[in-house]
C-alpha positions as CSV (number, residue, x, y, z in Angstrom):
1,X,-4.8,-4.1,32.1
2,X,-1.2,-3.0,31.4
3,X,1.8,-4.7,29.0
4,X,3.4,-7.4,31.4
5,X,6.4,-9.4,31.2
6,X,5.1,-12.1,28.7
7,X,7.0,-15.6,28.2
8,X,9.3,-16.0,25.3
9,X,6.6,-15.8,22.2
10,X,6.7,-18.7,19.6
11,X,7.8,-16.9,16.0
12,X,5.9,-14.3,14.4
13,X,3.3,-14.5,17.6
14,X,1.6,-11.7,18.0
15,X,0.2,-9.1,20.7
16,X,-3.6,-8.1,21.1
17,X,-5.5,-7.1,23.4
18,X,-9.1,-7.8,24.7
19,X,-10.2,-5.0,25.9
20,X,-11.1,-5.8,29.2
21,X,-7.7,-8.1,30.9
22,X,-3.8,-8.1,30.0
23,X,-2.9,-8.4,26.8
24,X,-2.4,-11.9,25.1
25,X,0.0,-13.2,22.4
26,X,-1.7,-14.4,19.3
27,X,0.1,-17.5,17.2
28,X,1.2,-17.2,14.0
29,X,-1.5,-18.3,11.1
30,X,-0.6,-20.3,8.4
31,X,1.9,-19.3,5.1
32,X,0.0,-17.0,3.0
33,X,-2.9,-16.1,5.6
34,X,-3.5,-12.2,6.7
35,X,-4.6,-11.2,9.9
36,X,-8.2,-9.9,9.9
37,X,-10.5,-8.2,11.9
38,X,-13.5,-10.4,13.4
39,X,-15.4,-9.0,16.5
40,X,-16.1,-12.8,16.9
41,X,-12.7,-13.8,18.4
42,X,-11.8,-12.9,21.7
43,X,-9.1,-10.7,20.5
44,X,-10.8,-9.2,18.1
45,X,-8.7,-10.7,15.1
46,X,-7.7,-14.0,13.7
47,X,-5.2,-15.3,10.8
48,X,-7.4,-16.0,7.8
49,X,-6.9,-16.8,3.8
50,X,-7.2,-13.6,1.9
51,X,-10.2,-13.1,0.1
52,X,-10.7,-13.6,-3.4
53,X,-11.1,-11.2,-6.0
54,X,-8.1,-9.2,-5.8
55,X,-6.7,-8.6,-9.4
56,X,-3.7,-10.2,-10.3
57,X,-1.5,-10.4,-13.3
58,X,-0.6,-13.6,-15.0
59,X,2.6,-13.6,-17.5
60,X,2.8,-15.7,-20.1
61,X,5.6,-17.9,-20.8
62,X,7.5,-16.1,-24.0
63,X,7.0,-17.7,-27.6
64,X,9.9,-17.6,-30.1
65,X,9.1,-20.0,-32.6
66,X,9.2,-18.6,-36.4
67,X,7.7,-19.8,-39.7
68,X,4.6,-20.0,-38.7
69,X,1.7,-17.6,-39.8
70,X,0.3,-16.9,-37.0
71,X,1.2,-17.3,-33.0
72,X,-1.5,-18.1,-30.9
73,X,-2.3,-17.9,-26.9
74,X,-5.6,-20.2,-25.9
75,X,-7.5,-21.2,-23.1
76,X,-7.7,-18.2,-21.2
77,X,-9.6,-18.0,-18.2
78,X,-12.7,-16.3,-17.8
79,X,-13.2,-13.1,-16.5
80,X,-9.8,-11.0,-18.0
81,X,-10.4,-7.5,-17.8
82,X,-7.7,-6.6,-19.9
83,X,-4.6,-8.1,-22.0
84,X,-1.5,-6.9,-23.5
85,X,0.1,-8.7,-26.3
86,X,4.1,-7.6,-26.2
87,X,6.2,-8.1,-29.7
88,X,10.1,-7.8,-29.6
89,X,12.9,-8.3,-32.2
90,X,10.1,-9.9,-34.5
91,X,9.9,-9.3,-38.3
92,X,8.1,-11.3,-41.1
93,X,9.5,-12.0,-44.2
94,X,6.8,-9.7,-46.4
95,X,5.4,-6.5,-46.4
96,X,2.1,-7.8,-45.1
97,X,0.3,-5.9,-42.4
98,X,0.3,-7.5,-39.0
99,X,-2.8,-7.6,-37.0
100,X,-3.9,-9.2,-33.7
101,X,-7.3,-11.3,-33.6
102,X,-9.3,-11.9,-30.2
103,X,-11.7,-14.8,-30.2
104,X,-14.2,-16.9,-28.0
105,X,-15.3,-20.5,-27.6
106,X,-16.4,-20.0,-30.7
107,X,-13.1,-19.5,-32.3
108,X,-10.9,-16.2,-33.5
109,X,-13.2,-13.2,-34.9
110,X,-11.9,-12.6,-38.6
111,X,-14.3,-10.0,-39.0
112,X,-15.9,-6.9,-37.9
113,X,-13.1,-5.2,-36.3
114,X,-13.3,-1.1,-36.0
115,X,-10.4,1.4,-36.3
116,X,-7.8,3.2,-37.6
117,X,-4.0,3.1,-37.9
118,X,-1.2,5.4,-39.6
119,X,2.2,5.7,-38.6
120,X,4.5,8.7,-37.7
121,X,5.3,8.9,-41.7
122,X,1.8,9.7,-42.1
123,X,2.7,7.3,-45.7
124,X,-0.1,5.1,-44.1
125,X,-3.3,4.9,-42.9
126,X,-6.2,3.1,-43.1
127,X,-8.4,0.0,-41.1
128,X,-8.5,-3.4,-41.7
129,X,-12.1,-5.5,-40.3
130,X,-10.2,-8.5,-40.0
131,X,-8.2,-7.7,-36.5
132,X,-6.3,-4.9,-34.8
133,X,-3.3,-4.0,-36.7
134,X,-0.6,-3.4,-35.1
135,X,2.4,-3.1,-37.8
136,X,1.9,-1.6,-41.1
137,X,3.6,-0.4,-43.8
138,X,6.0,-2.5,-43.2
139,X,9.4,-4.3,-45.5
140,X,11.0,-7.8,-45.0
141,X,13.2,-8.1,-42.1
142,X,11.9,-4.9,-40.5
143,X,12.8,-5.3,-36.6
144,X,9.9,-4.4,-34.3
145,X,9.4,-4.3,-30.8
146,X,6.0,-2.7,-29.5
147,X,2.7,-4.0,-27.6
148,X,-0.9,-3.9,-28.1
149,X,-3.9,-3.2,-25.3
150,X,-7.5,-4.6,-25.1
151,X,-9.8,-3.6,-22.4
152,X,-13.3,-4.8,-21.6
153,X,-15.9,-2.5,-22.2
154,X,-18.7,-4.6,-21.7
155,X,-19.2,-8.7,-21.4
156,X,-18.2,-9.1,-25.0
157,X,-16.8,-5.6,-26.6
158,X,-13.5,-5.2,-26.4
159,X,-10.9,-1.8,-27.2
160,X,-7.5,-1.8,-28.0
161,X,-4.9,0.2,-28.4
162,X,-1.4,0.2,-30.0
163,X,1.8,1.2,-30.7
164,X,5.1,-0.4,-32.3
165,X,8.0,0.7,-33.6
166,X,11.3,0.1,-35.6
167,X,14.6,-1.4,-34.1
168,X,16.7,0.2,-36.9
169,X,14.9,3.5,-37.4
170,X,12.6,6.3,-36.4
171,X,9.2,4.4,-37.6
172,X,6.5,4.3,-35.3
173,X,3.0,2.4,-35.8
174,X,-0.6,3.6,-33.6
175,X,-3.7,1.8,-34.1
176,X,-6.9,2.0,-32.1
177,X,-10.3,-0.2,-32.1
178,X,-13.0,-2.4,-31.3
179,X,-14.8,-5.6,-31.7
180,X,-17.8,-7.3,-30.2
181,X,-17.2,-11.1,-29.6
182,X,-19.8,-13.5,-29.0
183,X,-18.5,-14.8,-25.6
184,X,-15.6,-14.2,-23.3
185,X,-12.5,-13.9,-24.8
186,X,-10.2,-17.0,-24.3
187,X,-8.0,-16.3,-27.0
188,X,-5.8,-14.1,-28.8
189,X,-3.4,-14.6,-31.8
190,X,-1.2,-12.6,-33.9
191,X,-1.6,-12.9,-37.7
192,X,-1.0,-10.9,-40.8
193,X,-3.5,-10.0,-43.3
194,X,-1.6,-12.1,-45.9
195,X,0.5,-15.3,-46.0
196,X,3.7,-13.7,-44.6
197,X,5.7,-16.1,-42.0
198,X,7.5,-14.9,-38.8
199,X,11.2,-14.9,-39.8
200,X,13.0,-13.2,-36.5
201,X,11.2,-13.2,-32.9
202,X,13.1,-12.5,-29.9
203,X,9.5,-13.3,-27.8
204,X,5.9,-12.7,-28.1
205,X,3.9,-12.6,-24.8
206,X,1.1,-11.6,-23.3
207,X,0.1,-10.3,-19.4
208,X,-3.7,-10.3,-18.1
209,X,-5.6,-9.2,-15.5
């Protein structure tokens, strides 16, 4: 068959063919839907809801509460492959390090947490097995903006990856690890490794896929 003069086609209609008479407009599917193959139909394609599994990234709303010791993001869905936990403008009112702690159903993991961190100084370096730390050597009122990483490795390990630094100066923090959690992670917090209180926070968020 050949293109012939077709009738005024409802919106977003489309034009397919058959493969064996003229070629025939298609409707529009519904809001959302994609049009997909499927030998099935006489046209050889239909409008259908995409299919799941697709990765997609979910932003959380930003926190910027202070006095608190710790800031906390719960009930995460299962299967996040990764997570990125984003500081800005956010100082404590000690010299405490600051670390971030994953946890499970079972609540956060306080221990056995592997690594290393230094900073660009070199004046620093060390591990702590309670979490991931992510600002170190720090003084009170320090301004830092910076993000940490985690990445699945398996159904329960976990690596991360860091780097923060200074608002009002050249000072840089990098940290790496890993921790194995009981169950999937559903949590995530930052803390220090002392009683030191948030005392400036322009947001803390976090993004996972």
């Amino acid at each position: 068959g050949v293109v012939t003069a077709l009738a005024v086609l409802t919106k977003g209609a489309i034009v397919a063919g058959d493969g064996a008479t003229d070629p025939q407009a298609l409707s529009v599917g519904s809001n959302d839907q994609v049009l997909t193959a499927d030998s099935a139909q006489t046209l050889g394609v239909k409008w259908a809801t995409a299919a799941t599994g697709f990765d997609t990234t979910t932003l959380s709303s930003t926190v910027t509460t202070t006095g608190g010791t710790a800031i906390s993001f719960t009930s995460l869905p299962d299967g996040i492959k990764q997570i990125t936990l984003m500081l800005t403008g956010f100082s404590t009112s000690g010299t405490d390090d600051q670390i971030v702690q994953i946890g499970d159903s079972g609540g956060y993991h306080t221990s056995g947490y592997v690594g290393t961190f230094t900073n660009n100084q070199a004046s620093v370096k060390g591990n702590h097995s309670s979490g991931f730390v992510i600002i170190c050597d720090a003084a009170a009122a320090n301004a830092w903006n910076g993000q940490i990483v985690l990445k699945k490795q398996s159904a329960t390990q976990w690596e991360a990856l860091s780097m923060t630094c200074r608002e009002d100066s050249d000072d840089m923090n990098f940290a790496v690890g890993r921790v194995t959690l009981d169950s999937a992670l559903d949590r995530i917090q930052w803390n220090t490794v002392g009683s030191d209180t948030c005392d400036a926070n322009a947001g803390v968020s976090i993004q996972y896929t």
